[in-house]
C-alpha positions, 0 to 999 in steps of 0.5 A: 910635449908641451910645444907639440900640444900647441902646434897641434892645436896651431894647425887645427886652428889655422886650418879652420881659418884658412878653409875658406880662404884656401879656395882663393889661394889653394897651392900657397896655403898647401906649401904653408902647411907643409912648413907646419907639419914640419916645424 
């Protein structure tokens, strides 16, 4: 529970700092998410 805390909090993190660089590198950072959501 505690991990899934964190990795929840990890992707809203990451997901703001990534925003804008998501315009520039769209289709990597979609498959970088997905290994996100995985883990």
């Amino acid at each position: 529970m505690f991990i899934s805390s964190i990795t929840s909090l990890s992707v809203v993190e990451v997901s703001k700092r990534i925003s804008p660089w998501h315009m520039e590198h769209g289709k990597r950072v979609e498959d970088e998410y997905e290994k996100i959501k995985i883990v």
